[in-house]
PDB file of N, CA, C and O in Angstrom:
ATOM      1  N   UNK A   1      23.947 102.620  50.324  1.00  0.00           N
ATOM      2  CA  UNK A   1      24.445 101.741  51.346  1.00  0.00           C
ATOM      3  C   UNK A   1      25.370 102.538  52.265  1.00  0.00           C
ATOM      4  O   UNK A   1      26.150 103.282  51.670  1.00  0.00           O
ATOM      5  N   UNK A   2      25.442 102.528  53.693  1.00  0.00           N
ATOM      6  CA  UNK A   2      25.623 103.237  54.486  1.00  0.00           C
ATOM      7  C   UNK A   2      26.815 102.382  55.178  1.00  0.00           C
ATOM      8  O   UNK A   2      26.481 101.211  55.002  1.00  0.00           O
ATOM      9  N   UNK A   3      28.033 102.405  55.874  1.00  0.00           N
ATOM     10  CA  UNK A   3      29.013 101.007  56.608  1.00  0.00           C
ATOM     11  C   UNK A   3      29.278 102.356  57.425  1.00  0.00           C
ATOM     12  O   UNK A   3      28.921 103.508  57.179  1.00  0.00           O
ATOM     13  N   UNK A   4      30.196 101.701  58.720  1.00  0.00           N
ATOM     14  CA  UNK A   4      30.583 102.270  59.527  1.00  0.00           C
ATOM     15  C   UNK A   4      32.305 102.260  58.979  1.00  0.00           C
ATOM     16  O   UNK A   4      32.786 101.511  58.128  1.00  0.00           O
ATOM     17  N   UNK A   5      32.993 103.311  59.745  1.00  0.00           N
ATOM     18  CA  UNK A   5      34.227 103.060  59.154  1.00  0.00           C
ATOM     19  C   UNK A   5      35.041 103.594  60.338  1.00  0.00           C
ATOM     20  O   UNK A   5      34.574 104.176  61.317  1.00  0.00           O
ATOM     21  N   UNK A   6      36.568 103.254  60.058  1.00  0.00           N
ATOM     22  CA  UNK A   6      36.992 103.120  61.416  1.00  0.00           C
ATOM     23  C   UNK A   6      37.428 104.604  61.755  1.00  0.00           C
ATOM     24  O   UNK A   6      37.919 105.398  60.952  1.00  0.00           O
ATOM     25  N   UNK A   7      37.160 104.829  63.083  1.00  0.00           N
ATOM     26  CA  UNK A   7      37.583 106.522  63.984  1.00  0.00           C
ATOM     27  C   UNK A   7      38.533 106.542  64.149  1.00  0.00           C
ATOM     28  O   UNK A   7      38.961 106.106  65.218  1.00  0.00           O
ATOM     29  N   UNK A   8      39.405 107.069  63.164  1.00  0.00           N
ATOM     30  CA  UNK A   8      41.061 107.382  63.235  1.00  0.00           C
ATOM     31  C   UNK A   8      41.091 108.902  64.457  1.00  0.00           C
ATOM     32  O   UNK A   8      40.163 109.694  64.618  1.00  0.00           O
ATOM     33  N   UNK A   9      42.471 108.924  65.170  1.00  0.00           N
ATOM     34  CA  UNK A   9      42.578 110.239  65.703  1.00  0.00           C
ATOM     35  C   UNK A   9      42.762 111.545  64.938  1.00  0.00           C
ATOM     36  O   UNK A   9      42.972 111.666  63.731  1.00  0.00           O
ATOM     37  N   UNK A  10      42.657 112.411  65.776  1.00  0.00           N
ATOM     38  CA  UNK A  10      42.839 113.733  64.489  1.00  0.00           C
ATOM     39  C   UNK A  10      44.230 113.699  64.349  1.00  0.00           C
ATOM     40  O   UNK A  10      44.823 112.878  65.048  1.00  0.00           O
ATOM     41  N   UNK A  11      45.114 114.669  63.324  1.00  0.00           N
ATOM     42  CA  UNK A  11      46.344 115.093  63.383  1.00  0.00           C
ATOM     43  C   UNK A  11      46.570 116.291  62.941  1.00  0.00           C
ATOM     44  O   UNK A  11      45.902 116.824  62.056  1.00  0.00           O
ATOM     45  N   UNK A  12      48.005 117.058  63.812  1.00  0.00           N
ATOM     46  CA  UNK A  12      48.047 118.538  63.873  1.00  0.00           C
ATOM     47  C   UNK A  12      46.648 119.014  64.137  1.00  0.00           C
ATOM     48  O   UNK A  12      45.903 118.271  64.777  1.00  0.00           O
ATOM     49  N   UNK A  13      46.208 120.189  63.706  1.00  0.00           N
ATOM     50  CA  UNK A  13      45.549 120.999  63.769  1.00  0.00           C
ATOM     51  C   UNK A  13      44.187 120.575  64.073  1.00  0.00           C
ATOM     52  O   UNK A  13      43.379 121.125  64.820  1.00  0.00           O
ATOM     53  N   UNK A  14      44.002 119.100  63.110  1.00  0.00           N
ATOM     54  CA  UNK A  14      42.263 118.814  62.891  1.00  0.00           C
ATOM     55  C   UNK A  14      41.594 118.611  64.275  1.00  0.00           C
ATOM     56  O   UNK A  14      42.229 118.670  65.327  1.00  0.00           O
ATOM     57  N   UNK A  15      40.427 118.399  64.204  1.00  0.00           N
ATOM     58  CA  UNK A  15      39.676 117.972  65.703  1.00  0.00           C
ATOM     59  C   UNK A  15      38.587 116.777  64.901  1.00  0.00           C
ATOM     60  O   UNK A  15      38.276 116.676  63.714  1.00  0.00           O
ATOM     61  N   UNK A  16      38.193 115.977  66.084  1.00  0.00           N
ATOM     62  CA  UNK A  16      37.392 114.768  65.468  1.00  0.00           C
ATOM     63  C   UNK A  16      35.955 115.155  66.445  1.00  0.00           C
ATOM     64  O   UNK A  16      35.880 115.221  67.671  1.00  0.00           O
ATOM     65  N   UNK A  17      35.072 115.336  65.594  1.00  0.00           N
ATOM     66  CA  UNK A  17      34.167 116.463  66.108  1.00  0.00           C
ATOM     67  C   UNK A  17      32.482 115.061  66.594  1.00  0.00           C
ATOM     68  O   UNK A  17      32.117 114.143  65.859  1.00  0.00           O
ATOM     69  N   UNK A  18      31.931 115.389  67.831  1.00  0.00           N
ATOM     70  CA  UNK A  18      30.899 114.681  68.573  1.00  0.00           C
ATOM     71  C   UNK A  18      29.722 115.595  67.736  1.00  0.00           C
ATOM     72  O   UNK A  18      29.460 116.749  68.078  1.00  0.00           O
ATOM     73  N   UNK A  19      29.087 114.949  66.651  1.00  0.00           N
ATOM     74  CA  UNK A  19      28.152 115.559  66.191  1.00  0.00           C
ATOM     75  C   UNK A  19      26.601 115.468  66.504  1.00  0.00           C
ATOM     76  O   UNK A  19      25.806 114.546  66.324  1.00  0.00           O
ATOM     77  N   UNK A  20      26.454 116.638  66.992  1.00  0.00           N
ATOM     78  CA  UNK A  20      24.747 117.258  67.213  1.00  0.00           C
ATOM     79  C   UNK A  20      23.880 117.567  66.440  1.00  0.00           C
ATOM     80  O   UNK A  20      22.782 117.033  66.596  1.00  0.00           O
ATOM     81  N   UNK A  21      24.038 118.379  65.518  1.00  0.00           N
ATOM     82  CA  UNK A  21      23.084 118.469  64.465  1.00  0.00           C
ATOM     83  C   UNK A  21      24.000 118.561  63.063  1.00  0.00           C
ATOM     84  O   UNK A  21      25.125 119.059  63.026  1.00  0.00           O
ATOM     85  N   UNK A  22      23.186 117.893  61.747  1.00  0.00           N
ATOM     86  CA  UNK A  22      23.747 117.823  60.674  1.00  0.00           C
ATOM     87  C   UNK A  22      22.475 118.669  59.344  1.00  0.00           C
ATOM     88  O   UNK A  22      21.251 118.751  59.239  1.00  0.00           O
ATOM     89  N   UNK A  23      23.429 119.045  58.721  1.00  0.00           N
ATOM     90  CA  UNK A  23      22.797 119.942  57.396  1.00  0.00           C
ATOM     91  C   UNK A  23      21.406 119.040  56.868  1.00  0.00           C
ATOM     92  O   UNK A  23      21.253 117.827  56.718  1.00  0.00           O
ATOM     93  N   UNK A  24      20.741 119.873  56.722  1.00  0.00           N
ATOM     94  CA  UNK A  24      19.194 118.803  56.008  1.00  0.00           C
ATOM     95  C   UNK A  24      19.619 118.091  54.710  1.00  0.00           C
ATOM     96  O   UNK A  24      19.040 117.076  54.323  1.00  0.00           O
ATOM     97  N   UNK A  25      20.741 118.704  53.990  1.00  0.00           N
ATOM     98  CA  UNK A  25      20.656 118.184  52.655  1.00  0.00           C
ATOM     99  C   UNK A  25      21.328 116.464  52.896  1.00  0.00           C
ATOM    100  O   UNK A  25      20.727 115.472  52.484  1.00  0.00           O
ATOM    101  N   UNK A  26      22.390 116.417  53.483  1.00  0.00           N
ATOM    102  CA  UNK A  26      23.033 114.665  54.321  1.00  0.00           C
ATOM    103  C   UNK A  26      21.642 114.229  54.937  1.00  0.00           C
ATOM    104  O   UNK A  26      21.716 113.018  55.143  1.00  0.00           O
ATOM    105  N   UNK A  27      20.422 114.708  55.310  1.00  0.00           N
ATOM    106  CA  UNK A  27      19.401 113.972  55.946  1.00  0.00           C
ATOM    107  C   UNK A  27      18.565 113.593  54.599  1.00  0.00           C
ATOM    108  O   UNK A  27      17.891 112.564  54.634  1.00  0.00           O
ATOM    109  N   UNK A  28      18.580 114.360  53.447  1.00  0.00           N
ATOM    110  CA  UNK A  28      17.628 114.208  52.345  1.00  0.00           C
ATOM    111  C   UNK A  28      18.605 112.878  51.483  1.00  0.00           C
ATOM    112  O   UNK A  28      18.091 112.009  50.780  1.00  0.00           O
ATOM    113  N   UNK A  29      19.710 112.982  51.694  1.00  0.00           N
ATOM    114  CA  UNK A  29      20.787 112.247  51.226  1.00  0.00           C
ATOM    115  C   UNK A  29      20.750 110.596  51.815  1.00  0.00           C
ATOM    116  O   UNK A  29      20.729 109.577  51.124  1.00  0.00           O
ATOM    117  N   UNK A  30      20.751 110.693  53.216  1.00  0.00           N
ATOM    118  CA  UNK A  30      20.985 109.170  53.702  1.00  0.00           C
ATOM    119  C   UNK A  30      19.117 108.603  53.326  1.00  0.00           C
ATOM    120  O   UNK A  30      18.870 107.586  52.678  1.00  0.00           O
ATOM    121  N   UNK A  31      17.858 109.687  54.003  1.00  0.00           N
ATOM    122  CA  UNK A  31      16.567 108.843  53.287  1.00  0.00           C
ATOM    123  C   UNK A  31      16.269 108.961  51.660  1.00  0.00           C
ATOM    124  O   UNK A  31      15.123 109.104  51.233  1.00  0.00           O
ATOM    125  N   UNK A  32      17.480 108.879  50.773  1.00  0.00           N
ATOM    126  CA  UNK A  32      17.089 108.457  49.322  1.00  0.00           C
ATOM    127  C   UNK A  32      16.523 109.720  48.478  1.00  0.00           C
ATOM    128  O   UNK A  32      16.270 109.611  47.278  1.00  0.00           O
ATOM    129  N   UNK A  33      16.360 110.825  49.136  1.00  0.00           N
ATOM    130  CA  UNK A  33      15.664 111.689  48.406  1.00  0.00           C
ATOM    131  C   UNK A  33      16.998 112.912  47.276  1.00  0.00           C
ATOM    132  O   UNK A  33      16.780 113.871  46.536  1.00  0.00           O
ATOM    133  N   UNK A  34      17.851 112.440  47.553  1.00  0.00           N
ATOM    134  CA  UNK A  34      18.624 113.198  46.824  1.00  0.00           C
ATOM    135  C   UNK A  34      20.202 111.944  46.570  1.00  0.00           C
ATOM    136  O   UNK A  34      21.255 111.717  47.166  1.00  0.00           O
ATOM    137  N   UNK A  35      19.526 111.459  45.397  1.00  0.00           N
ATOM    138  CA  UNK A  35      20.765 110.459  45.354  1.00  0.00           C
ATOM    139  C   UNK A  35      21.873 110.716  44.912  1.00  0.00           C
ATOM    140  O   UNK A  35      22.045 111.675  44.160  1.00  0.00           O
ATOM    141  N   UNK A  36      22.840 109.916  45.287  1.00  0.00           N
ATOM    142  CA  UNK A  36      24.519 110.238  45.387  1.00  0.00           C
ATOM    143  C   UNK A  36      25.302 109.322  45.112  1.00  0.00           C
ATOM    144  O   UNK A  36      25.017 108.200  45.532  1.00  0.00           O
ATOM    145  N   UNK A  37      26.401 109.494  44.405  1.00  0.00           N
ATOM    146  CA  UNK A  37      27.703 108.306  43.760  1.00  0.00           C
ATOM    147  C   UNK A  37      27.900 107.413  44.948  1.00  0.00           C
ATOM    148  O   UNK A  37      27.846 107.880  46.086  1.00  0.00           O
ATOM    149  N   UNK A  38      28.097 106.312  44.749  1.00  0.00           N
ATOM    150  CA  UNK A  38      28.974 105.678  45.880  1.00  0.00           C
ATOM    151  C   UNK A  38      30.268 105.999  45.845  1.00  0.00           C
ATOM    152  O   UNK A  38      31.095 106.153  44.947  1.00  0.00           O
ATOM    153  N   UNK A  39      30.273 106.121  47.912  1.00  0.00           N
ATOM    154  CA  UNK A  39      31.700 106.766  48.079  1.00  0.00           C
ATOM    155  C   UNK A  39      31.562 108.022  48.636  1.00  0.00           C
ATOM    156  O   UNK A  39      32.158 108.295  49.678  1.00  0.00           O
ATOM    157  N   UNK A  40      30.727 108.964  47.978  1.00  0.00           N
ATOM    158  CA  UNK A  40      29.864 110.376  48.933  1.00  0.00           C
ATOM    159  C   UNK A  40      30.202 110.528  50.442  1.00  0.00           C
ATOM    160  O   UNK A  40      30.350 109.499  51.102  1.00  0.00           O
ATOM    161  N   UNK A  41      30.303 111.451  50.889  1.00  0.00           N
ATOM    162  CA  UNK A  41      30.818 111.946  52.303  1.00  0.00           C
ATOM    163  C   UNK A  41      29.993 112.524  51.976  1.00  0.00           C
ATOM    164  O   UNK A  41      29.730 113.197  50.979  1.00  0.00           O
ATOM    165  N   UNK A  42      28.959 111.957  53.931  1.00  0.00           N
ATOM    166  CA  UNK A  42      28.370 113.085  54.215  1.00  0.00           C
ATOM    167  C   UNK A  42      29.335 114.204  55.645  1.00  0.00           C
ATOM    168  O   UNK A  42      30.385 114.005  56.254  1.00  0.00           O
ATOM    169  N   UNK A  43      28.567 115.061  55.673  1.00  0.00           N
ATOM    170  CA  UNK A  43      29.103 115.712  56.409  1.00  0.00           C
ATOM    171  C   UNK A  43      29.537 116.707  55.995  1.00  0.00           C
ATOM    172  O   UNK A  43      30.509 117.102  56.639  1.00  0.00           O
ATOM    173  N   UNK A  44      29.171 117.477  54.963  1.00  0.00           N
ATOM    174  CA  UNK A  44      29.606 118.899  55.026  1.00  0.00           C
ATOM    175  C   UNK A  44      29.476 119.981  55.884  1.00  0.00           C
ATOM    176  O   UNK A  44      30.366 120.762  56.221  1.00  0.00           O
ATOM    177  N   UNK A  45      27.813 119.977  56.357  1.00  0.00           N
ATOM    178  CA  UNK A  45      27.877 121.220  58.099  1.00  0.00           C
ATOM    179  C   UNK A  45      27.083 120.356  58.549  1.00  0.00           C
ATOM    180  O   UNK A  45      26.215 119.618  58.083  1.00  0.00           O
ATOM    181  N   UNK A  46      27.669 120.640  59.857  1.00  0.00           N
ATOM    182  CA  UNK A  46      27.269 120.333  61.285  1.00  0.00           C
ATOM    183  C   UNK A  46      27.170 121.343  62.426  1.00  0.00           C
ATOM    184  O   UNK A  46      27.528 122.474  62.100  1.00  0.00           O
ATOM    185  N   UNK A  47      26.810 121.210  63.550  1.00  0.00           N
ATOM    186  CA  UNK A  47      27.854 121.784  64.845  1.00  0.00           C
ATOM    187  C   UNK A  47      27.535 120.441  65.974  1.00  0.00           C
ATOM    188  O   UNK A  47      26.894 119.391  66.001  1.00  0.00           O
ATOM    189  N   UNK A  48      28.068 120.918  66.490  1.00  0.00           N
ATOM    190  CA  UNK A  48      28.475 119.431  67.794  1.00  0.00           C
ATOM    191  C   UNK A  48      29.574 120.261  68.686  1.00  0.00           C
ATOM    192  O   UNK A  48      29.859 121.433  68.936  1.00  0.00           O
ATOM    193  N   UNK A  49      30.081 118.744  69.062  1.00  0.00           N
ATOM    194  CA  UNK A  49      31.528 119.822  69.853  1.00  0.00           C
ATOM    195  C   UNK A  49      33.074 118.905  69.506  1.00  0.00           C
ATOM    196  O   UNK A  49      33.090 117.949  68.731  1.00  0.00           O
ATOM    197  N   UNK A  50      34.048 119.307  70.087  1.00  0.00           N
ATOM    198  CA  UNK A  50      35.375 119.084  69.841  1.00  0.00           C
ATOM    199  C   UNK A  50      35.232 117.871  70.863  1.00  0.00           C
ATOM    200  O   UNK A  50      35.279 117.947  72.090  1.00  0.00           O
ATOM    201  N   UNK A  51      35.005 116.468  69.894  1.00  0.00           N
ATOM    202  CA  UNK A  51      35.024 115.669  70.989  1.00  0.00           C
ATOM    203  C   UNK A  51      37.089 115.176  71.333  1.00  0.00           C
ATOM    204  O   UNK A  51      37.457 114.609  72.362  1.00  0.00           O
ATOM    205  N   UNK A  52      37.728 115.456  70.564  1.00  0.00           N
ATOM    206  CA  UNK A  52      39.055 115.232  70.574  1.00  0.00           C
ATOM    207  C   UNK A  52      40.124 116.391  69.518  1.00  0.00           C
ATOM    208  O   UNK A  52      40.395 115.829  68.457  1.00  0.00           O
ATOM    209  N   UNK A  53      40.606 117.514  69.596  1.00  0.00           N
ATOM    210  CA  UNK A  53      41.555 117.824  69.586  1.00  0.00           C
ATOM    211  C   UNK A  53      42.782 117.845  68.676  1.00  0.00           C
ATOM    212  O   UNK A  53      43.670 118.197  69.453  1.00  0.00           O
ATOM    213  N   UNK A  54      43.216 117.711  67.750  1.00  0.00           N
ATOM    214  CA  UNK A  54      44.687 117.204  67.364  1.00  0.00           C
ATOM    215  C   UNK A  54      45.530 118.093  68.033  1.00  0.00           C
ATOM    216  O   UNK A  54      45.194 119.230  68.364  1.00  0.00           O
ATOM    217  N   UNK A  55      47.076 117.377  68.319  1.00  0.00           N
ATOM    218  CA  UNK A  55      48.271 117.946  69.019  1.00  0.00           C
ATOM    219  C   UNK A  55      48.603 119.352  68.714  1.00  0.00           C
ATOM    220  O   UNK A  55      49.043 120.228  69.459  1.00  0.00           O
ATOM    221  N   UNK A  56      48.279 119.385  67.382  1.00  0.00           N
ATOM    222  CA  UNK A  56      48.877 120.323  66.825  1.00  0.00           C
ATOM    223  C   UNK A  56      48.238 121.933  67.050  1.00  0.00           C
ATOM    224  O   UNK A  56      48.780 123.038  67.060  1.00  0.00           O
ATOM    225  N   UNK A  57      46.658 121.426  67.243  1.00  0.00           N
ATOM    226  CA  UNK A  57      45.122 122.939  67.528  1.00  0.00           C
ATOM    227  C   UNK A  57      45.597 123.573  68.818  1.00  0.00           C
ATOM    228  O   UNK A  57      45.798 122.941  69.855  1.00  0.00           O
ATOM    229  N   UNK A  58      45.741 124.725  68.682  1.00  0.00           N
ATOM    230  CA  UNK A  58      46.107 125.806  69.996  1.00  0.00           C
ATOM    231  C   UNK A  58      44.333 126.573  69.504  1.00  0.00           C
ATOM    232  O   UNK A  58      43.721 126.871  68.479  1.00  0.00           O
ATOM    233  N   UNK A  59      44.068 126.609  71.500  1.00  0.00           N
ATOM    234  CA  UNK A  59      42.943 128.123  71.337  1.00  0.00           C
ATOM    235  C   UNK A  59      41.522 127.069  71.364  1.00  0.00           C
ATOM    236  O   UNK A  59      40.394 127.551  71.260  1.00  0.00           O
ATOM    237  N   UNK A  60      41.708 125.903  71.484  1.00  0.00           N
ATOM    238  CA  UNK A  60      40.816 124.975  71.167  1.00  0.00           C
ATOM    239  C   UNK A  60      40.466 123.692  71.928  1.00  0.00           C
ATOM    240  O   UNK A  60      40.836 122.720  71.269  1.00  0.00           O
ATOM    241  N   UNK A  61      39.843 123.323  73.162  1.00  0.00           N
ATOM    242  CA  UNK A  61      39.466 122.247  73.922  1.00  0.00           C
ATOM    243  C   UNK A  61      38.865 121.629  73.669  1.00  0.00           C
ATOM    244  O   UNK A  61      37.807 122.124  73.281  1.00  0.00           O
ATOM    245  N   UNK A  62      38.945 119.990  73.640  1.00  0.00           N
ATOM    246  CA  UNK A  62      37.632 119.411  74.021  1.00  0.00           C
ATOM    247  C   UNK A  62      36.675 119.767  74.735  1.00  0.00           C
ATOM    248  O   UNK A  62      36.843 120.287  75.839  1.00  0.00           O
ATOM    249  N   UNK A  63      35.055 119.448  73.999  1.00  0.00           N
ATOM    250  CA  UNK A  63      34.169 119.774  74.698  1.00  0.00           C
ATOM    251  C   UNK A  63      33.893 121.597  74.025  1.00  0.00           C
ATOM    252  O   UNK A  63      32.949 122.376  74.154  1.00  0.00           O
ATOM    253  N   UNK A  64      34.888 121.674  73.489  1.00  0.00           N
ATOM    254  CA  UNK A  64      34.324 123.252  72.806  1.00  0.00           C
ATOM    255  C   UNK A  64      33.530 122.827  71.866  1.00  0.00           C
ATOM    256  O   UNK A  64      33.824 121.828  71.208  1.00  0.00           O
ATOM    257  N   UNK A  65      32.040 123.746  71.595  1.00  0.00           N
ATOM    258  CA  UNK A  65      31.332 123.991  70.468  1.00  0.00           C
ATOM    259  C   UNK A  65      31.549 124.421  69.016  1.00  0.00           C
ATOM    260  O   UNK A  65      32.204 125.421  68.724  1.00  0.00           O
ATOM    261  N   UNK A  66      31.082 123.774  68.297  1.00  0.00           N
ATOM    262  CA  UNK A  66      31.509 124.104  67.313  1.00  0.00           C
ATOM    263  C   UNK A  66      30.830 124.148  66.216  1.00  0.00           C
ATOM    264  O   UNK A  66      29.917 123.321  66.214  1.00  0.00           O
ATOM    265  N   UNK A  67      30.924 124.945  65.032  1.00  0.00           N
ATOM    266  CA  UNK A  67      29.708 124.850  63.918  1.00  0.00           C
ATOM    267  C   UNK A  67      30.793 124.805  62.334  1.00  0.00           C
ATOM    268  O   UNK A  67      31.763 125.557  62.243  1.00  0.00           O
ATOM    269  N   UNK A  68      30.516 124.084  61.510  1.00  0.00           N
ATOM    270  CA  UNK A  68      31.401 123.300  60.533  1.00  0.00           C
ATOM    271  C   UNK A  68      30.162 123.456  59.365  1.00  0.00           C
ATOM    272  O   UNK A  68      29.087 122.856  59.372  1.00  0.00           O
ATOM    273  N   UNK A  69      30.762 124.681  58.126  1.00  0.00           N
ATOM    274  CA  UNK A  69      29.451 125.379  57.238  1.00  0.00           C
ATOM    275  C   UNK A  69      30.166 125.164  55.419  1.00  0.00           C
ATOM    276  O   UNK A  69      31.025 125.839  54.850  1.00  0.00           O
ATOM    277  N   UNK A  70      29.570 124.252  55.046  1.00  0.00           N
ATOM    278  CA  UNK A  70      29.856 124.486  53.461  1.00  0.00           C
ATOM    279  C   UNK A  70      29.746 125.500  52.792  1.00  0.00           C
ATOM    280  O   UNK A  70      29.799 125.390  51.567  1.00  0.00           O
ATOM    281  N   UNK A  71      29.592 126.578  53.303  1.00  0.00           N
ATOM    282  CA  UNK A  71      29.751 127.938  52.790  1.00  0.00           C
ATOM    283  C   UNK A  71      28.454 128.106  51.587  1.00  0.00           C
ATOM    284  O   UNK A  71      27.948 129.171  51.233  1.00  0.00           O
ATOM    285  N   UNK A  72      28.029 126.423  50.991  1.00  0.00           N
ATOM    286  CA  UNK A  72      26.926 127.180  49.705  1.00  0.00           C
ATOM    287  C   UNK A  72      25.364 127.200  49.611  1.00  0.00           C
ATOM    288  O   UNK A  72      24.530 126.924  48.748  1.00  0.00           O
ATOM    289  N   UNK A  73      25.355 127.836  51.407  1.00  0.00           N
ATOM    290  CA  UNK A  73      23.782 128.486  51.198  1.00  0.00           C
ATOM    291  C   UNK A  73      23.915 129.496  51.814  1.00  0.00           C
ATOM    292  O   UNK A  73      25.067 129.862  52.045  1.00  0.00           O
ATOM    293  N   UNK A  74      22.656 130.393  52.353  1.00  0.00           N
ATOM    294  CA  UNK A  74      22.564 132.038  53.018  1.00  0.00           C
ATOM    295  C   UNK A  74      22.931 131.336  53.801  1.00  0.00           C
ATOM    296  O   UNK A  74      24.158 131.384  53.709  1.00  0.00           O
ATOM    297  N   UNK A  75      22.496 130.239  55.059  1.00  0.00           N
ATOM    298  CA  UNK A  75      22.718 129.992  56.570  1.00  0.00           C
ATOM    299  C   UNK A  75      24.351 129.939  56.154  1.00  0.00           C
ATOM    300  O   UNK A  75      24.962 131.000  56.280  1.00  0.00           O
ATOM    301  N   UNK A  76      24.881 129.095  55.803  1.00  0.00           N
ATOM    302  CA  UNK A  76      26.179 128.709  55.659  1.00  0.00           C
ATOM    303  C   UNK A  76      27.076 129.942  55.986  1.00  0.00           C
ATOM    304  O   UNK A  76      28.026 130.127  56.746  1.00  0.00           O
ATOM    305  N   UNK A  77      26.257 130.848  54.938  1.00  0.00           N
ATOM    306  CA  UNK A  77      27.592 132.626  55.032  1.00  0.00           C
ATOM    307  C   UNK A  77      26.906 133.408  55.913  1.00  0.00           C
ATOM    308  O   UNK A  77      27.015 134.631  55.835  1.00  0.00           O
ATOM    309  N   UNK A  78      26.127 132.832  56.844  1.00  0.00           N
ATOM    310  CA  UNK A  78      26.101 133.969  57.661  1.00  0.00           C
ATOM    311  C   UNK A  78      26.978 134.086  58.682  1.00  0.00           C
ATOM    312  O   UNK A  78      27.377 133.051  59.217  1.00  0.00           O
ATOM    313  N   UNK A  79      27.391 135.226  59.092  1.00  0.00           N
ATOM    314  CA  UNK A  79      27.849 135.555  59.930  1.00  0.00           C
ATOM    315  C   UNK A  79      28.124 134.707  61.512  1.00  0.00           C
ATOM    316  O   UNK A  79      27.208 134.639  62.331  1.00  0.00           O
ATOM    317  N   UNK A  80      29.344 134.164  61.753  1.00  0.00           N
ATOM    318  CA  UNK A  80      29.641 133.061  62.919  1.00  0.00           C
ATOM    319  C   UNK A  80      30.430 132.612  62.849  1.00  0.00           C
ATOM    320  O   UNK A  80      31.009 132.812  61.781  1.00  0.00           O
ATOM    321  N   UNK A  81      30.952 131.907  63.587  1.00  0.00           N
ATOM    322  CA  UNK A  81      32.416 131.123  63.903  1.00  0.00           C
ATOM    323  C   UNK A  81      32.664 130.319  64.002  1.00  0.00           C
ATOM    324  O   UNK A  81      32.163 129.822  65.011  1.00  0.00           O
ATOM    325  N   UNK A  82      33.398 129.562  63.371  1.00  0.00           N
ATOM    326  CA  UNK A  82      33.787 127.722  63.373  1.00  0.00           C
ATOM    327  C   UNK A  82      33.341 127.060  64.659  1.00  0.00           C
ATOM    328  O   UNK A  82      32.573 126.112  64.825  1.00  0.00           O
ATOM    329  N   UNK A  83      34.001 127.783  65.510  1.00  0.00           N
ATOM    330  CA  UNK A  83      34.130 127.389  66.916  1.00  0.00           C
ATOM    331  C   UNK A  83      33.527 128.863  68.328  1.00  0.00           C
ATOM    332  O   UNK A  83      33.979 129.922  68.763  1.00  0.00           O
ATOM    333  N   UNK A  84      32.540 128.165  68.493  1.00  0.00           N
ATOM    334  CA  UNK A  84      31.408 129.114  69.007  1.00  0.00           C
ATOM    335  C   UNK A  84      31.602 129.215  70.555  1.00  0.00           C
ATOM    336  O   UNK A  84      31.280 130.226  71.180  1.00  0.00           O
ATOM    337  N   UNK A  85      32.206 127.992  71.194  1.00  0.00           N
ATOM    338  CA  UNK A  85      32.746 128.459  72.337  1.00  0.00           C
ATOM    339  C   UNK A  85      31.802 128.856  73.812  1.00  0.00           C
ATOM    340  O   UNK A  85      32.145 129.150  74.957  1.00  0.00           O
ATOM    341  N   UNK A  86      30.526 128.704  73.166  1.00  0.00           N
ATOM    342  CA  UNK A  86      29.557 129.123  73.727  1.00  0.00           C
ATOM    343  C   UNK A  86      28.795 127.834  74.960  1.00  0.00           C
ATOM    344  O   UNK A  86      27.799 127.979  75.669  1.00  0.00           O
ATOM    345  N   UNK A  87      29.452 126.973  74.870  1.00  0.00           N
ATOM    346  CA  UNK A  87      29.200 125.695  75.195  1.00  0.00           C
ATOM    347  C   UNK A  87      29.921 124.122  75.706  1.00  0.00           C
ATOM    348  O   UNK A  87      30.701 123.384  75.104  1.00  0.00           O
ATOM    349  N   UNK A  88      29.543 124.048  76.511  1.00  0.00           N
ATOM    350  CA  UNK A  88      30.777 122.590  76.739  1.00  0.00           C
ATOM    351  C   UNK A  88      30.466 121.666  77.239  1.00  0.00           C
ATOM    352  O   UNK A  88      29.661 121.735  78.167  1.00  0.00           O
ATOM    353  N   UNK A  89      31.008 120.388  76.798  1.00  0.00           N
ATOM    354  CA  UNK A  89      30.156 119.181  77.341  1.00  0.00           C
ATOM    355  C   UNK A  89      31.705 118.145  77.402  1.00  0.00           C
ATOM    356  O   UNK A  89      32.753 118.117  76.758  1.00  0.00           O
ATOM    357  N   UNK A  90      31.327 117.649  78.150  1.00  0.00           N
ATOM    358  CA  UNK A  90      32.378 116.612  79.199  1.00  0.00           C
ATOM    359  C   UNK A  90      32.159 115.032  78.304  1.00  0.00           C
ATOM    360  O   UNK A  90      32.728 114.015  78.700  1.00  0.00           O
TER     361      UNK A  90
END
């Protein structure tokens, strides 16, 4: 069972991120093929962009790109940067 829940702002440092693409395993996860406790967060990698900021993030705009990696596959450790920078959307 899937609910919506409410979009708090970020704080300090965090950013509340406009997501573009998400990890296959959260896609095998929400169509049933890899079942999970209730309560499960998805969202371990993504990239999208910085749709908002916290006060606290220096070096970092809205609208910056960004890629967000659970570290436990090859794609995950390869080589790249949280925040890719390469990209921006309004």
């Amino acid at each position: 069972m899937f609910r919506d829940v409410e979009e708090l702002p970020p704080k300090g440092d965090e950013v509340l991120p406009k997501i573009a693409a998400a990890c296959r395993s959260d896609l095998h996860i929400i169509d049933g093929r890899t079942p999970m406790p209730p309560g499960f967060s998805l969202g371990h990698g993504y990239t999208g962009w910085a749709k908002q900021p916290g006060d606290g993030l220096t070096g970092h705009d809205k609208g910056d790109a960004m890629r967000v990696s659970c570290g436990g596959t090859p794609l995950a450790t390869a080589p790249a940067t949280r925040w890719t920078g390469s990209a921006r959307v309004s």
